[in-house]
C-alpha positions as CSV (number, residue, x, y, z in Angstrom):
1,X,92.4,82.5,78.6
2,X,90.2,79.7,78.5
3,X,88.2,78.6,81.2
4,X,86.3,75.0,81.5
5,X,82.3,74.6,81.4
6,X,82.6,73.6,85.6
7,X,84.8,76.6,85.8
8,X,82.7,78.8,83.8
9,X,79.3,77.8,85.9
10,X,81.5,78.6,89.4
11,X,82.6,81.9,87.7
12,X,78.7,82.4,86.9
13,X,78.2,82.6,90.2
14,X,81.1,84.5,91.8
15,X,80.3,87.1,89.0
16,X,76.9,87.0,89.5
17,X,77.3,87.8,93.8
18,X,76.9,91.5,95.3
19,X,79.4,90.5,97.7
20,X,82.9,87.7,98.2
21,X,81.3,84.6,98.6
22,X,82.5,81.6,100.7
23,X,83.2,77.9,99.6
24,X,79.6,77.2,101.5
25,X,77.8,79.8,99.8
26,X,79.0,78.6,96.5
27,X,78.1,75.2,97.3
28,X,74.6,76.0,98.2
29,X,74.1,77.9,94.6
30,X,75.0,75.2,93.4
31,X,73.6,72.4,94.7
32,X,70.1,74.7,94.4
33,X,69.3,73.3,91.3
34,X,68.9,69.6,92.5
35,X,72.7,68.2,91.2
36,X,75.3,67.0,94.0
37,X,78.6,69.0,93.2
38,X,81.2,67.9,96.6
39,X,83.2,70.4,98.3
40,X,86.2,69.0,97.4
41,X,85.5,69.5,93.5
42,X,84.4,73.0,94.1
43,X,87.6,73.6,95.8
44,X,89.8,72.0,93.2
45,X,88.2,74.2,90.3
46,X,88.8,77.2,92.6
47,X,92.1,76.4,92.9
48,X,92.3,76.3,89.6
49,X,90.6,79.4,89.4
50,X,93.2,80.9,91.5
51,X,96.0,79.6,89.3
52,X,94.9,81.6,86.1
53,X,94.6,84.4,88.1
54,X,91.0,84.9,87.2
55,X,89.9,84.8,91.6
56,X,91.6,85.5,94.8
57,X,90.7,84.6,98.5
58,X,91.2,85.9,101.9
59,X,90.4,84.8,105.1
60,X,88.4,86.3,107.5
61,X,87.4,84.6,110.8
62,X,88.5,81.6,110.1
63,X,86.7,81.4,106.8
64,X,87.6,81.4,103.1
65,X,86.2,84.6,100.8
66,X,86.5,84.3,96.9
67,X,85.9,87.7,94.9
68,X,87.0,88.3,91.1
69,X,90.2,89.5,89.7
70,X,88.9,89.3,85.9
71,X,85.7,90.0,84.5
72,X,83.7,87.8,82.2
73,X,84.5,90.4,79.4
74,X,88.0,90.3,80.3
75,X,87.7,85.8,79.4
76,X,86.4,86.1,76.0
C-alpha cells in the first residue's frame, strides 16, 4: 500500500506517540514546526487513513482517538 507524503508525515506522528492521539494533538505537532496545516485537511487525510485500513478511531468523552492498525514496516 502506498501512502502520500501528507499521509506519510501524519503517520510520522501517530507512529511516533506513546499513546492514541486526538485530531488537536495531531494538529499541534504539526503546526510546531511554523507551517499552517487546517483541521479540516488533517481530518480528510485521516479519513483517508482510515479507508486503507492503516488507523482506527474511537471516541471517548466526546473526543476523537486515532491509534495504528499497521506499522511503518508493514507500508513498505
Amino acid at each position: 500500500m502506498r501512502l502520500t507524503d501528507c499521509e506519510r508525515i501524519i503517520m510520522n506522528i501517530i507512529w511516533a506517540a506513546d499513546h492514541d492521539l486526538a485530531l488537536y494533538e495531531i494538529v499541534e505537532v504539526l503546526n510546531a514546526d511554523g507551517r499552517y496545516w487546517r483541521e479540516t485537511a488533517i481530518s480528510a487525510f485521516l479519513r483517508r487513513l482510515r479507508a486503507k485500513e492503516v488507523i482506527t478511531r474511537y471516541r471517548k468523552k466526546g473526543v476523537t482517538f486515532y491509534r495504528p492498525i499497521k506499522e511503518n514496516e508493514d507500508l513498505k
